[in-house]
Every structure is written in structure tokens, then in C-alpha cells.
mmCIF file of the N, C-alpha and C atoms, coordinates in Angstrom:
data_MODEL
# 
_entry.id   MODEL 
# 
loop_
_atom_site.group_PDB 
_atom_site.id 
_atom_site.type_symbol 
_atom_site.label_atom_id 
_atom_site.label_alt_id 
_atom_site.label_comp_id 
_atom_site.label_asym_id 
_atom_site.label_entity_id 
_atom_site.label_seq_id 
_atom_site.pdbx_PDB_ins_code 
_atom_site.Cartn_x 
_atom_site.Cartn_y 
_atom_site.Cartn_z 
_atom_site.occupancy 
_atom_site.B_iso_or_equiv 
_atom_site.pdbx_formal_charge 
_atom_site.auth_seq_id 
_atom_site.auth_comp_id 
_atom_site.auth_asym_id 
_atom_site.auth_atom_id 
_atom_site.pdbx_PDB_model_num 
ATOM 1   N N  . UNK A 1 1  ? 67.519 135.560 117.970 1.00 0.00 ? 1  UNK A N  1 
ATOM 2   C CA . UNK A 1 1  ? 67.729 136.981 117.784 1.00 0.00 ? 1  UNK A CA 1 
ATOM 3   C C  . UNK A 1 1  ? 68.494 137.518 118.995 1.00 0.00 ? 1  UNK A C  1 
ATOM 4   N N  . UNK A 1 2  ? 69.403 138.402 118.930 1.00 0.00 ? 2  UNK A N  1 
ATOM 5   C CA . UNK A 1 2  ? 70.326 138.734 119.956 1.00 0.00 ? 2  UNK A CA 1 
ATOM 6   C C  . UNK A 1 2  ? 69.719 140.100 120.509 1.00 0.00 ? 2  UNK A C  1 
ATOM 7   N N  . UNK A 1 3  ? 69.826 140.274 121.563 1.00 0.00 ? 3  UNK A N  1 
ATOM 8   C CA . UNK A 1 3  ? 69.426 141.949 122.481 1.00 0.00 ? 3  UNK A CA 1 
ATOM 9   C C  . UNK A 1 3  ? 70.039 142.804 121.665 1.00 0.00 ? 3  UNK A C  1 
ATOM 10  N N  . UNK A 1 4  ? 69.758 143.483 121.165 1.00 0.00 ? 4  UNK A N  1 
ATOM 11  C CA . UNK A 1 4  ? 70.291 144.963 120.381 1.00 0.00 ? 4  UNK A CA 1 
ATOM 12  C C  . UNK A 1 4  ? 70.285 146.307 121.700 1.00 0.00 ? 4  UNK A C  1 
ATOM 13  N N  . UNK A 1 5  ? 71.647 146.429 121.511 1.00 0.00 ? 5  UNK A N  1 
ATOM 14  C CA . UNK A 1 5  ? 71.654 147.742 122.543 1.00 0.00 ? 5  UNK A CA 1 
ATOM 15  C C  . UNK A 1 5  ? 72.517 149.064 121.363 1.00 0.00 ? 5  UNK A C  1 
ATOM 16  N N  . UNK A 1 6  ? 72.597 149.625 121.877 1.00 0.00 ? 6  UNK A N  1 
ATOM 17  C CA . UNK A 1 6  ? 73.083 150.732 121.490 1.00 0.00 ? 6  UNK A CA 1 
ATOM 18  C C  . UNK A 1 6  ? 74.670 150.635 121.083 1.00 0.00 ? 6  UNK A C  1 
ATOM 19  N N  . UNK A 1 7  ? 74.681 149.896 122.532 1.00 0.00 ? 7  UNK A N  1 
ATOM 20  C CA . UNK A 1 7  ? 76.670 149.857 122.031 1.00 0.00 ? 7  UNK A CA 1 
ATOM 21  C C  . UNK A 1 7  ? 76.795 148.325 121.292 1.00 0.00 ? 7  UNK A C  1 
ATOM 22  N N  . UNK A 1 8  ? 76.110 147.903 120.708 1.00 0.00 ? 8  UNK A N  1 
ATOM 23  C CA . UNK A 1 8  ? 76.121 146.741 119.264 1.00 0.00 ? 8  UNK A CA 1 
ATOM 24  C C  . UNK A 1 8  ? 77.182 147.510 118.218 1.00 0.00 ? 8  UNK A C  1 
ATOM 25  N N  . UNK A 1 9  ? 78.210 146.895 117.487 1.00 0.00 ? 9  UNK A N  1 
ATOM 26  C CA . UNK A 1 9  ? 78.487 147.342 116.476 1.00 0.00 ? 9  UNK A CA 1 
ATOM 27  C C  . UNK A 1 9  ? 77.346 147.029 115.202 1.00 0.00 ? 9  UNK A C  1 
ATOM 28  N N  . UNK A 1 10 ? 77.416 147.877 114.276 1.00 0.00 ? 10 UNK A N  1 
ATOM 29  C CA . UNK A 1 10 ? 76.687 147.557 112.941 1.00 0.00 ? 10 UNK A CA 1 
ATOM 30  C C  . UNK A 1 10 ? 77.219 146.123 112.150 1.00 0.00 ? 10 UNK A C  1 
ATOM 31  N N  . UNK A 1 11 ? 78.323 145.856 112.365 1.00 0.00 ? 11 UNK A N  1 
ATOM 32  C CA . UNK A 1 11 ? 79.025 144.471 111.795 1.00 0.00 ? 11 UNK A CA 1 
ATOM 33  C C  . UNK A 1 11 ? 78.107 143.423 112.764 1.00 0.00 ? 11 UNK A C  1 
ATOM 34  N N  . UNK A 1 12 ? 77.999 143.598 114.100 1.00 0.00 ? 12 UNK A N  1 
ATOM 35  C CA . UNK A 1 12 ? 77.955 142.408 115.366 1.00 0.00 ? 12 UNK A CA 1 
ATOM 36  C C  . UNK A 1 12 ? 75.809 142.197 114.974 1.00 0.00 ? 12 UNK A C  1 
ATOM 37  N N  . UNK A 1 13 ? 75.384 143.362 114.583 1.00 0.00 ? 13 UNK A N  1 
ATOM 38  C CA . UNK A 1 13 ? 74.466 143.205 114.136 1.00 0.00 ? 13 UNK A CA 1 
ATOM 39  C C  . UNK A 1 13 ? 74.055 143.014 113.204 1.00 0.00 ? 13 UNK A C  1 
ATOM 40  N N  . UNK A 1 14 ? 74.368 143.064 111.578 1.00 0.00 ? 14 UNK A N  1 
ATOM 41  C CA . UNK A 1 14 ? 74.400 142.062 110.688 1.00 0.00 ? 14 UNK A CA 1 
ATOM 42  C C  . UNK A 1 14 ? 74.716 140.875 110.848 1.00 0.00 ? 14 UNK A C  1 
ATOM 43  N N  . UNK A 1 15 ? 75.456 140.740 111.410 1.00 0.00 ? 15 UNK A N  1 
ATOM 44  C CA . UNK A 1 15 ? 76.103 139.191 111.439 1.00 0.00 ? 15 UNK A CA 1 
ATOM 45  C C  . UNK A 1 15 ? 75.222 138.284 111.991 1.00 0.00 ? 15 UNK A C  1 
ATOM 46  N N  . UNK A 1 16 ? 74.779 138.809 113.159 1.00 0.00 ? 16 UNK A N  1 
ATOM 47  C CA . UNK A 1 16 ? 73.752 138.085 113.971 1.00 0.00 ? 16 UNK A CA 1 
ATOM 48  C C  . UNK A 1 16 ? 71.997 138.074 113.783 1.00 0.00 ? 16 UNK A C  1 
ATOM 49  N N  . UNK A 1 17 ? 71.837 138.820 112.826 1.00 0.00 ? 17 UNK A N  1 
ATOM 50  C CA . UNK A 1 17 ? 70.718 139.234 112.729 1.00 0.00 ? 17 UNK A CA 1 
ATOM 51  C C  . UNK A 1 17 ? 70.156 139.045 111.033 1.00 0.00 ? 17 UNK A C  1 
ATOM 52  N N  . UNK A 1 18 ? 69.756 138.035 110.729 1.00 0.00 ? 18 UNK A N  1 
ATOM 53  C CA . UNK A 1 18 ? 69.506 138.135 108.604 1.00 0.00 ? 18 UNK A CA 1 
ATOM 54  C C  . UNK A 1 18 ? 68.709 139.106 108.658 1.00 0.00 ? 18 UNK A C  1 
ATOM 55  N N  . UNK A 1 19 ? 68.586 139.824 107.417 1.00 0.00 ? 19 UNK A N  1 
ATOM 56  C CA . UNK A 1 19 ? 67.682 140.358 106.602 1.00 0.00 ? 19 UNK A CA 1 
ATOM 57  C C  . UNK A 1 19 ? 68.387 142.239 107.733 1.00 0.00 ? 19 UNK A C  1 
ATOM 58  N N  . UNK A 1 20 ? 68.972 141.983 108.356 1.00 0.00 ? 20 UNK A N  1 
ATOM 59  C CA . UNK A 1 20 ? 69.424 143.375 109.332 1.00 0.00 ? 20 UNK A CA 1 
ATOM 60  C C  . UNK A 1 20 ? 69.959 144.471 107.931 1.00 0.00 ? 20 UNK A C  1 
ATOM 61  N N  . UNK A 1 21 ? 70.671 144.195 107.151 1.00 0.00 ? 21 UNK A N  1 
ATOM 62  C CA . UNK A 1 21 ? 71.471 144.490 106.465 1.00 0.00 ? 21 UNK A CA 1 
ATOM 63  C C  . UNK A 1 21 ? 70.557 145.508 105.421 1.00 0.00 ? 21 UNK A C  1 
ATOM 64  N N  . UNK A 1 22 ? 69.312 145.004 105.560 1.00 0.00 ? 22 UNK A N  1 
ATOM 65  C CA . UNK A 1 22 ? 68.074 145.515 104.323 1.00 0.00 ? 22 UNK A CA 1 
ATOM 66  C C  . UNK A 1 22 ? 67.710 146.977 105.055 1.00 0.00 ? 22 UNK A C  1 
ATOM 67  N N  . UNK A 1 23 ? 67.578 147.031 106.720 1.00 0.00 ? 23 UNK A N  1 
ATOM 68  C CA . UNK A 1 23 ? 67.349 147.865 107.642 1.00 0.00 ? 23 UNK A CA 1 
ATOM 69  C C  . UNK A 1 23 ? 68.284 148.967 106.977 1.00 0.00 ? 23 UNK A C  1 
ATOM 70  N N  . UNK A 1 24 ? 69.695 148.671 107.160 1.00 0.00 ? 24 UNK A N  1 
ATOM 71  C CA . UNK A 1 24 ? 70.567 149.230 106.995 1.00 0.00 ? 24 UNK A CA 1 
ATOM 72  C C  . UNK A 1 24 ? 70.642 150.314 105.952 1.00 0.00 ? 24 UNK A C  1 
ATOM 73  N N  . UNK A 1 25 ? 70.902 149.102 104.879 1.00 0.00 ? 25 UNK A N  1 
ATOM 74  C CA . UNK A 1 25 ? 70.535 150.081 103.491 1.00 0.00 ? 25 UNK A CA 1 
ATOM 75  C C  . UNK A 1 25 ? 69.797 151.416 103.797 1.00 0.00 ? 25 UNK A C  1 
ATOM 76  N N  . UNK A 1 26 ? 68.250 151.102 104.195 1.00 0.00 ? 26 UNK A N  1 
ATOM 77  C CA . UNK A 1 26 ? 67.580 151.659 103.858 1.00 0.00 ? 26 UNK A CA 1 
ATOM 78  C C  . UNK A 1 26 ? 67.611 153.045 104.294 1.00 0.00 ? 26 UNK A C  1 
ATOM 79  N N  . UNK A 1 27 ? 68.750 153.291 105.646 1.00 0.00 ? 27 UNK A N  1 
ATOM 80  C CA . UNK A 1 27 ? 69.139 154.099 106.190 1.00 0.00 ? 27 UNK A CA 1 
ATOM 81  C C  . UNK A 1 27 ? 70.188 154.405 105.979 1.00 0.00 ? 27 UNK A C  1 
ATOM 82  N N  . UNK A 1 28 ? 70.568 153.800 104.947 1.00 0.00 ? 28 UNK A N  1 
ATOM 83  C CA . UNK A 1 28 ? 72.180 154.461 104.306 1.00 0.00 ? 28 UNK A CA 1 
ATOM 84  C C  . UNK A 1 28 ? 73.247 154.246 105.778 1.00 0.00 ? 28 UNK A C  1 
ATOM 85  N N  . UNK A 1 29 ? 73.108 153.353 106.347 1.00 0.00 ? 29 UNK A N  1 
ATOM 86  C CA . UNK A 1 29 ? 74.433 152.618 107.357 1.00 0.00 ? 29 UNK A CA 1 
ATOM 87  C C  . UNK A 1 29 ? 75.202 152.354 106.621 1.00 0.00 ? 29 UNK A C  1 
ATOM 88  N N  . UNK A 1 30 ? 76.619 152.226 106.872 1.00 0.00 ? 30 UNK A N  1 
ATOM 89  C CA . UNK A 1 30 ? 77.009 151.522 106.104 1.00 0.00 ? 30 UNK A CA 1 
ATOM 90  C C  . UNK A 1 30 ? 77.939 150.513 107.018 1.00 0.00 ? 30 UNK A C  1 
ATOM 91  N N  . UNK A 1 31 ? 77.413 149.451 106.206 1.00 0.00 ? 31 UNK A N  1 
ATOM 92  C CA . UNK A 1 31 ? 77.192 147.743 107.600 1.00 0.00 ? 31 UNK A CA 1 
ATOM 93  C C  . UNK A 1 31 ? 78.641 147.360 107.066 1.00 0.00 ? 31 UNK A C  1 
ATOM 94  N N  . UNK A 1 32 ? 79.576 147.337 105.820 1.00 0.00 ? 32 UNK A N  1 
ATOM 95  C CA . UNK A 1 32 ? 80.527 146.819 105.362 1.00 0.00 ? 32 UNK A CA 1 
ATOM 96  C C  . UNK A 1 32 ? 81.566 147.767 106.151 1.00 0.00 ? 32 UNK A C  1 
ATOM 97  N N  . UNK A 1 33 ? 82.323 148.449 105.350 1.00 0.00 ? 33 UNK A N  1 
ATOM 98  C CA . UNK A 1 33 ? 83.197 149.224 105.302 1.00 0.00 ? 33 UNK A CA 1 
ATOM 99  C C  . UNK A 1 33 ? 82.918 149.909 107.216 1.00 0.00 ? 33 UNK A C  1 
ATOM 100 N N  . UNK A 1 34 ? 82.052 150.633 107.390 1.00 0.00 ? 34 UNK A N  1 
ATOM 101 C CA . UNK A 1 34 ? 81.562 151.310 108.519 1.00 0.00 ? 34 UNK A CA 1 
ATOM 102 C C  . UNK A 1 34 ? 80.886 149.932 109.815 1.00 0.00 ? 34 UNK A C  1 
ATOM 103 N N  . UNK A 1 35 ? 81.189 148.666 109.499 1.00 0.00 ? 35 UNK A N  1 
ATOM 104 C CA . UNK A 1 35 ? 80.488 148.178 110.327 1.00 0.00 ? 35 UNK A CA 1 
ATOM 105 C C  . UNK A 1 35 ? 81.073 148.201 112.508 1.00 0.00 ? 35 UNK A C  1 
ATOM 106 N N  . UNK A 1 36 ? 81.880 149.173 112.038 1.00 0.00 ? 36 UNK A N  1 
ATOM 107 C CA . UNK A 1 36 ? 82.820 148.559 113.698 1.00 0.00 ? 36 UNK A CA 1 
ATOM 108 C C  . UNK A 1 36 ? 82.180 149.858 114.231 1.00 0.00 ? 36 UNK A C  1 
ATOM 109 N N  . UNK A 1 37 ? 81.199 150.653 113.729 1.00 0.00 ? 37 UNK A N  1 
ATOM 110 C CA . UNK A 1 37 ? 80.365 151.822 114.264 1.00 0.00 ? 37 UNK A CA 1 
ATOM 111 C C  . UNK A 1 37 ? 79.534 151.457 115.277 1.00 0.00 ? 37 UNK A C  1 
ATOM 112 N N  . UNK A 1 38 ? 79.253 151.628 116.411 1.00 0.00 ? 38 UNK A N  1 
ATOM 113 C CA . UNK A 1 38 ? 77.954 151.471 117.258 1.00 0.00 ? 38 UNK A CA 1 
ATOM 114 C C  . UNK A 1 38 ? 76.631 151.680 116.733 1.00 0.00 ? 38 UNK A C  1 
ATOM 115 N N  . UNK A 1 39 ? 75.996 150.727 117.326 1.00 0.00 ? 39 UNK A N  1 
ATOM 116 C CA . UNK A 1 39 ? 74.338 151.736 116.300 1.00 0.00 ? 39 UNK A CA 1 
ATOM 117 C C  . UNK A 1 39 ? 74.182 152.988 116.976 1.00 0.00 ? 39 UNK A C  1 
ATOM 118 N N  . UNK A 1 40 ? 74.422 153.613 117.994 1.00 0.00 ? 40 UNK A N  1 
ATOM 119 C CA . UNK A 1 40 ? 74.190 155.031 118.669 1.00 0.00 ? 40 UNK A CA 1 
ATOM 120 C C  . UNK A 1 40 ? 75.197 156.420 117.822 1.00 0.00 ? 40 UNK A C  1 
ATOM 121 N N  . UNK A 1 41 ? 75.941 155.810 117.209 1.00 0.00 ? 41 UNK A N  1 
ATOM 122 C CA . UNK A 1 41 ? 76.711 156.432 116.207 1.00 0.00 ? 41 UNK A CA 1 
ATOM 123 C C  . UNK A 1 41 ? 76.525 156.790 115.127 1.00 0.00 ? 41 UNK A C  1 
ATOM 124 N N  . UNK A 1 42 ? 75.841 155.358 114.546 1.00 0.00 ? 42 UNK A N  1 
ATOM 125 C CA . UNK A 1 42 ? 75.572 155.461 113.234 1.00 0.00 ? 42 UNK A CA 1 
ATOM 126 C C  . UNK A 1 42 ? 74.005 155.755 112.852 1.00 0.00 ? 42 UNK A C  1 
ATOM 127 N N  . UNK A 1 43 ? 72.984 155.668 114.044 1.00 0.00 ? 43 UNK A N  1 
ATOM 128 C CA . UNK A 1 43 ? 71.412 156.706 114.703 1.00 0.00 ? 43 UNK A CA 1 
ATOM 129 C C  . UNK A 1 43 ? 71.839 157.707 114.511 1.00 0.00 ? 43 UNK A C  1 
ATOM 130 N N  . UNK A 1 44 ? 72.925 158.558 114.996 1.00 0.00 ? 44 UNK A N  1 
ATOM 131 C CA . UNK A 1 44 ? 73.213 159.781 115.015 1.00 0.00 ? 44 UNK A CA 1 
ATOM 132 C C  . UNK A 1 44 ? 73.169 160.191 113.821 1.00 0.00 ? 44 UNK A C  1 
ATOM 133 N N  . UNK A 1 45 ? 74.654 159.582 113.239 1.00 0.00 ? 45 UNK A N  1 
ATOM 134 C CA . UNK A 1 45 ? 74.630 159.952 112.101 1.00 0.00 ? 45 UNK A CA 1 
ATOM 135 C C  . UNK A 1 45 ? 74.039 160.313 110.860 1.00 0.00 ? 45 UNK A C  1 
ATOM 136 N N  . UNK A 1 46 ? 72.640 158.975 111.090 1.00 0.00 ? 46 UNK A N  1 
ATOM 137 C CA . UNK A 1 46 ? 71.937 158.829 109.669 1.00 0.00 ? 46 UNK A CA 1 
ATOM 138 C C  . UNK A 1 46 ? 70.730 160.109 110.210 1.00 0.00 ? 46 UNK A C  1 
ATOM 139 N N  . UNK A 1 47 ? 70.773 160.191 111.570 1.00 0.00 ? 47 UNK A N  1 
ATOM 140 C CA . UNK A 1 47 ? 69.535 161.140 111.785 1.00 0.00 ? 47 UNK A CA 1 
ATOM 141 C C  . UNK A 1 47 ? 68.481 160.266 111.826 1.00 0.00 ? 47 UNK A C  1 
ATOM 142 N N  . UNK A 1 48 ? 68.302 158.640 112.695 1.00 0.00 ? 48 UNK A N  1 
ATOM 143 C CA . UNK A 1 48 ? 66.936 157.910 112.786 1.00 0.00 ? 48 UNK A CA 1 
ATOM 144 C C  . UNK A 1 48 ? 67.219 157.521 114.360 1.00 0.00 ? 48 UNK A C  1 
ATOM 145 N N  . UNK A 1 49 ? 66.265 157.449 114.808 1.00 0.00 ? 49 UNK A N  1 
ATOM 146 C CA . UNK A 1 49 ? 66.194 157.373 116.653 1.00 0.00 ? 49 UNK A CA 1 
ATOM 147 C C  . UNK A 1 49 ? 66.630 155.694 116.380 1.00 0.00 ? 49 UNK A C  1 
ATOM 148 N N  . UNK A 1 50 ? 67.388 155.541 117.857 1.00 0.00 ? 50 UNK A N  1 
ATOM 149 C CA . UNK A 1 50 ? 68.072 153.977 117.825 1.00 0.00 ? 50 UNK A CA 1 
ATOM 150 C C  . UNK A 1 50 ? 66.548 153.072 117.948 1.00 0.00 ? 50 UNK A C  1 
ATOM 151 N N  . UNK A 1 51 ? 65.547 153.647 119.040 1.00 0.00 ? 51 UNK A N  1 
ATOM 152 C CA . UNK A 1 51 ? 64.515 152.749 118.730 1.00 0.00 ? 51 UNK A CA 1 
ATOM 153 C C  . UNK A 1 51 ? 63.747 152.720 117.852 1.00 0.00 ? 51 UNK A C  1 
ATOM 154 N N  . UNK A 1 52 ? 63.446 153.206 116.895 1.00 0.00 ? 52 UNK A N  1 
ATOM 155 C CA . UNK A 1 52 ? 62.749 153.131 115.462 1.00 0.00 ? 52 UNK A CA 1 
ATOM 156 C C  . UNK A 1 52 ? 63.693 151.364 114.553 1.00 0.00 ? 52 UNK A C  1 
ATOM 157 N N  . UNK A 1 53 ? 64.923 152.187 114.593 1.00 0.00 ? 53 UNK A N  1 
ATOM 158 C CA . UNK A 1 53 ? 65.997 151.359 113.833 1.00 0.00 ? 53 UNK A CA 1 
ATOM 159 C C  . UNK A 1 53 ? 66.309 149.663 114.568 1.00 0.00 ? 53 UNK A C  1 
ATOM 160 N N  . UNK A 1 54 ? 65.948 149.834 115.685 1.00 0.00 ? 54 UNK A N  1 
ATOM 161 C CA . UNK A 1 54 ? 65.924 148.971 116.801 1.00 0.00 ? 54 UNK A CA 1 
ATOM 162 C C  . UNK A 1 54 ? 64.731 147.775 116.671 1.00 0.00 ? 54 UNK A C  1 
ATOM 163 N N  . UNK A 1 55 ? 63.336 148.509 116.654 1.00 0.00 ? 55 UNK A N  1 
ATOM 164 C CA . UNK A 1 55 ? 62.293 147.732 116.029 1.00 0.00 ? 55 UNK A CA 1 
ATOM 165 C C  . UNK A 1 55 ? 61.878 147.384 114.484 1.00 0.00 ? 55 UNK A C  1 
ATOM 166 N N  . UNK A 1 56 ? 62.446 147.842 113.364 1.00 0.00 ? 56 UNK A N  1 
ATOM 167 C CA . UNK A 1 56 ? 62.696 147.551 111.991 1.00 0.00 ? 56 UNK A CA 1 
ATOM 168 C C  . UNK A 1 56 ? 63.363 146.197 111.791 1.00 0.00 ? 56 UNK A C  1 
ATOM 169 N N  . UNK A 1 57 ? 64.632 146.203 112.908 1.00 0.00 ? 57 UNK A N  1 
ATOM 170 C CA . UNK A 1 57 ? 65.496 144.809 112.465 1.00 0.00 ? 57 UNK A CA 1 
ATOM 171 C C  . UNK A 1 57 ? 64.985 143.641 113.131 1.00 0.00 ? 57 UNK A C  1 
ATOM 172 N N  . UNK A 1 58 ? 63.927 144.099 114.448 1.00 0.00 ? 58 UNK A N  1 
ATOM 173 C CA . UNK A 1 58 ? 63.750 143.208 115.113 1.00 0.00 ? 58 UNK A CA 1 
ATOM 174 C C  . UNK A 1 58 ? 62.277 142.602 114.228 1.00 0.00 ? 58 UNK A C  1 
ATOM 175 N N  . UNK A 1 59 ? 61.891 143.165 113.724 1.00 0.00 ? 59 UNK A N  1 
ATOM 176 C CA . UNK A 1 59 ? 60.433 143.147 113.087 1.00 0.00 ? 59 UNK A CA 1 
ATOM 177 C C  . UNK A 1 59 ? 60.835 142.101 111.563 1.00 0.00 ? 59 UNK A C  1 
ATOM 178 N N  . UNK A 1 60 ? 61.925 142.764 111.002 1.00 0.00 ? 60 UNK A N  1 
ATOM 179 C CA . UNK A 1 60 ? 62.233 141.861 109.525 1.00 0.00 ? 60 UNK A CA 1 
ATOM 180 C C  . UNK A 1 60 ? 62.956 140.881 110.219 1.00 0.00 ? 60 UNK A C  1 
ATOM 181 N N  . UNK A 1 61 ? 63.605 140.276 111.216 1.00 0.00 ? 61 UNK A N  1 
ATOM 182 C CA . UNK A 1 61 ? 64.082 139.503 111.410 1.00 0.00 ? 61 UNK A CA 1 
ATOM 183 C C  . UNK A 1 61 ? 62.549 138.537 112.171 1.00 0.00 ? 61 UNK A C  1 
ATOM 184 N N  . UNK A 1 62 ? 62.291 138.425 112.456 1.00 0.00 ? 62 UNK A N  1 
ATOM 185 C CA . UNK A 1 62 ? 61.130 137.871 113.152 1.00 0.00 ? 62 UNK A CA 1 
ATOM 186 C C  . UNK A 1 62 ? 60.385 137.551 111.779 1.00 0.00 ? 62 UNK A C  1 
ATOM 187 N N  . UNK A 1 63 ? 59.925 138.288 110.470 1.00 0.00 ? 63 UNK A N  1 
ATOM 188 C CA . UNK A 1 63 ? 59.522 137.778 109.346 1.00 0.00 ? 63 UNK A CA 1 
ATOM 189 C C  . UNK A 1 63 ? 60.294 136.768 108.740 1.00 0.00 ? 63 UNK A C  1 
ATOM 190 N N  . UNK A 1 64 ? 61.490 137.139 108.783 1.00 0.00 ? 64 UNK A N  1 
ATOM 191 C CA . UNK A 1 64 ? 62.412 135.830 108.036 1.00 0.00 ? 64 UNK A CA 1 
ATOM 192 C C  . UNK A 1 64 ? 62.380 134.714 108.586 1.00 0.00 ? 64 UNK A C  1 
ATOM 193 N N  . UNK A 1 65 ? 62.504 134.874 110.155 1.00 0.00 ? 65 UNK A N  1 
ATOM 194 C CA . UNK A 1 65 ? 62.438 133.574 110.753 1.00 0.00 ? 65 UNK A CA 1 
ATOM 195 C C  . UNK A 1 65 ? 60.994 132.498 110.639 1.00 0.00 ? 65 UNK A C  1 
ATOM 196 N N  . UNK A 1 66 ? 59.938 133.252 110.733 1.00 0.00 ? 66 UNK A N  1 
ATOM 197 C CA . UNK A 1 66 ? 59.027 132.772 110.234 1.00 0.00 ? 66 UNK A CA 1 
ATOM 198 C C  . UNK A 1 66 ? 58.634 132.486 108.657 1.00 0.00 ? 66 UNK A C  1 
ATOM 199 N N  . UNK A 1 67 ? 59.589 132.634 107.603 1.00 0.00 ? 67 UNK A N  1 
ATOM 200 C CA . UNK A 1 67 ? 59.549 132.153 106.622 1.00 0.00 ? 67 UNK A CA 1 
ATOM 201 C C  . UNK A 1 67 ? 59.128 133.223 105.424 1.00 0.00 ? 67 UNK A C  1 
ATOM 202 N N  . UNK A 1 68 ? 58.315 134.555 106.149 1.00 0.00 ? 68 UNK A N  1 
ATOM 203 C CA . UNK A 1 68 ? 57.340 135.278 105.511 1.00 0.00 ? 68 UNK A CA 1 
ATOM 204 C C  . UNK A 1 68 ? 59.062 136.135 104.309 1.00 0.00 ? 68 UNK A C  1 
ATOM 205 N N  . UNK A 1 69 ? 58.671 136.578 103.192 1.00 0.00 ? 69 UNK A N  1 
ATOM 206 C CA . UNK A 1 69 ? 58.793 137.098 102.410 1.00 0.00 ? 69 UNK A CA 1 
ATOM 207 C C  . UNK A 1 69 ? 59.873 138.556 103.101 1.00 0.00 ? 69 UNK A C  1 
ATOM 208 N N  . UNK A 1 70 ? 60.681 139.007 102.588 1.00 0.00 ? 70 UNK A N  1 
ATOM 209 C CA . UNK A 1 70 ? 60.906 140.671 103.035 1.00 0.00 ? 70 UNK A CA 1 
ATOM 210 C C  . UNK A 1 70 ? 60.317 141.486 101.917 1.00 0.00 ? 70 UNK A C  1 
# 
């Protein structure tokens, strides 16, 4: 799992991160088209604090890796 900072793009963090993309959605990011966004940009934008969004990807990614279900 890679350090997630703020100045991460949304692409650099899908890419590196499975199941990140589900985070995303769920916050209406948009990881394709919008992925060269910073997450401090795209926090802003969606209106969710970077550390909320920060511990979601780190949390489903840590399930996947361990095998568990999303």
C-alpha cells in the first residue's frame, strides 16, 4: 500500500491501490476522466475531509489484501 498524501493524484491512487476506485465512486470522484486531480482537490470538491477519504481506501485496501470480501 503506498503513503497517500494529499498531493496523490486520483489516477496515482487507483492505480496503486485495488478496490480504491469503490472509495471513489462512492464519493462521486471521478478516478477516470478526472483522475490527474489531487485528492485535496477532489476532498474539496466532493465536500469529504481528505482524512475520512484517506482511511476508507486504506481500510478496503487492507480487506482485499487479506482476501476478505468488499
Amino acid at each position: 500500500m503506498m503513503n497517500i498524501t494529499k498531493e496523490n493524484t486520483v489516477a496515482e491512487v487507483v492505480a496503486q491501490n485495488m478496490g480504491a476506485d469503490h472509495v471513489f465512486s462512492k464519493y462521486k470522484i471521478d478516478f477516470c476522466c478526472g483522475g490527474g486531480a489531487t485528492l485535496e482537490a477532489a476532498c474539496k470538491e466532493s465536500n469529504i475531509e481528505f482524512e475520512v477519504l484517506k482511511k476508507e481506501i486504506q481500510e478496503i485496501v487492507h480487506k482485499i489484501s487479506n482476501g476478505s470480501k468488499v
